[in-house]
Steps between C-alpha positions, in 0.01 A plus 500: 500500500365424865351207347834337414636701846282194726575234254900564575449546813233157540708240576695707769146583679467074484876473650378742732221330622703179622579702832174605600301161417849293697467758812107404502603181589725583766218640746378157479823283541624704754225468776392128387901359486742718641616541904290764667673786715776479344510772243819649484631139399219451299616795337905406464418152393294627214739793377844282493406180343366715193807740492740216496291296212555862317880565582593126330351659165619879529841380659575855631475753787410836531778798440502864550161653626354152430605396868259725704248515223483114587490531833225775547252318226620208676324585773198646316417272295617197617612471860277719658191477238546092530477562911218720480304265287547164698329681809200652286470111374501353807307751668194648277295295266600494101202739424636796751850478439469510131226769532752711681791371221263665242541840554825459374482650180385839618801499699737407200329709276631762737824403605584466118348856441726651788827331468507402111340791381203249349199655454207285541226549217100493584492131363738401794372690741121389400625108470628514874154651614354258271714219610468598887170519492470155347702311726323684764171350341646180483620409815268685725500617812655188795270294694807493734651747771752655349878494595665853564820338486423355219328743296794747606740240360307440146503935531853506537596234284317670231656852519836338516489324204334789260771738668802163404308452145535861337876556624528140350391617169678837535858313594465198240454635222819424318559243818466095417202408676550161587821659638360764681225269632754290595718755665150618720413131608863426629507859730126471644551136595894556664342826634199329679678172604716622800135653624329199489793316719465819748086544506383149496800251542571171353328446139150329544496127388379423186275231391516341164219706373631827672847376228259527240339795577759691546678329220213634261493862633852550468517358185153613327389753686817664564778461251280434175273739586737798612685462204154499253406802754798697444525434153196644457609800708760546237233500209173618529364845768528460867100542524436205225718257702353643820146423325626123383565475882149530570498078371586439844249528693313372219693177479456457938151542495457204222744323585289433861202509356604183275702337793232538788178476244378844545273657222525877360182681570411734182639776695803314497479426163458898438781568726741265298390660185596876581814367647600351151363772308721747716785321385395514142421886578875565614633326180857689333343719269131603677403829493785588282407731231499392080677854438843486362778628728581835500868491393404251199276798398785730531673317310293413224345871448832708337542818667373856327717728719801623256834419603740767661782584291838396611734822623749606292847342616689760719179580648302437774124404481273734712255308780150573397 
């Protein structure tokens, strides 16, 4: 039975993994082909693009609680998270920033436990060592100074999204994702444009390849990949996506090493290998006992107890 649980639940764990492996990218595009220091725009010209791509296919806005739901994961996982991100990128080399972007499935695991009531199992909370400790193999300790600011970015960009992702998957569950997506993209890009015209001015210029840039993370690593993320929000434990996101840093780290012709040392190598195998180790199903439910038992076993004996009519049945 937990056999056919992962194959149902397979192709949503692929879907899944379009966000993690598109936001890999977006380290890279973002401090090779987008404006520097200007982050809040950055962040605004990311979020709204996508959101309005979405709105021409859901065709409809937000009602009842839906309006402040939008604006406050808005602001998690789009307005602010998008901000947050564009500084650690510009600031901190792919390896640290995604190091520090890898605890995130700890804190999922227990942001779903204390505000969805999810329980994480051993397997998940033995793939996120497992994972951790991978990506911690893998990418190593920086060569580089390292950037408070931008380490305390990466930090906060992190614990904002886990926190956005599990009231995400507790709000949408009967919700329209590409809707609710949608709805989130719209409110964190409105919310964070007026800031950007206050904090730093006119928008930055844009070259033709800062168009393209930003015209593939708004597309590709925003609106397809929020609406694969969420989707999978909607399916599968808050842990197992927060293990899929562990393909992130994964996807930075060989991304540069193709682009810049940098080789994996078998530490590396190692490193890469418990960071897969966590995901595979957080899988729907892992850990989960073979024992049949205990109400199916009830219900199969007939009961031995005898039955009471209806009162006689005009009469009233003791307690006891």
């Amino acid at each position: 039975m937990e056999g056919s649980r992962w194959t149902d639940s397979r192709p949503w764990v692929l879907i899944t993994a379009i966000a993690p492996v598109a936001w890999g990218t977006n380290y890279y595009v973002t401090r090779e082909f987008l404006p520097s220091d200007h982050a809040l725009y950055g962040g605004a010209i990311r979020a709204l693009p996508a959101g309005l791509l979405l709105l021409t296919l859901v065709r409809r806005l937000p009602r009842g609680a839906w309006w402040w739901r939008s604006a406050l994961l808005g602001v998690l996982n789009m307005g602010g998270f998008f901000t947050l991100v564009y500084i650690a990128a510009q600031r901190l080399p792919t390896s640290v920033a995604s190091t520090v972007m890898a605890t995130a499935p700890l804190v999922m695991t227990l942001f779903a436990w204390l505000l969805v009531a999810e329980r994480p199992r051993a397997a998940h909370l033995t793939g996120a060592t497992v994972g951790f400790a991978g990506v911690f193999l893998m990418l190593g300790s920086s060569a580089q100074p390292v950037d408070t600011v931008g380490v305390l970015a990466s930090a906060g960009a992190m614990g904002m999204s886990s926190l956005g992702y599990v009231l995400a998957k507790r709000w949408t569950q009967q919700g329209d994702v590409l809707a609710t997506t949608c709805w989130q993209l719209l409110a964190g890009g409105l919310l964070l444009l007026p800031v950007a015209v206050v904090v730093e001015g006119a928008p930055p210029p844009l070259s033709a390849s800062a168009v393209a840039g930003f015209g593939y993370v708004s597309v590709i690593a925003t609106a397809v990949a929020f609406a694969s993320w969420f989707g999978g929000l909607r399916r599968l434990p808050a842990s197992t996506v927060g293990l899929i996101g562990l393909l992130n840093p994964v996807t930075g780290v060989l991304l540069g090493t193709l682009l810049a012709a940098e080789t994996l040392s078998p530490v590396q190598l190692l490193g890469l290998a418990l960071a897969l195998a966590g995901v595979a180790l957080g899988r729907p199903g892992a850990g989960a006992g073979r024992r049949r439910p205990a109400f199916r038992r009830c219900v199969a076993a007939p009961s031995t107890r005898p039955r009471r004996r209806a009162a006689p009519r005009g009469r009233a049945g003791r307690a006891g």
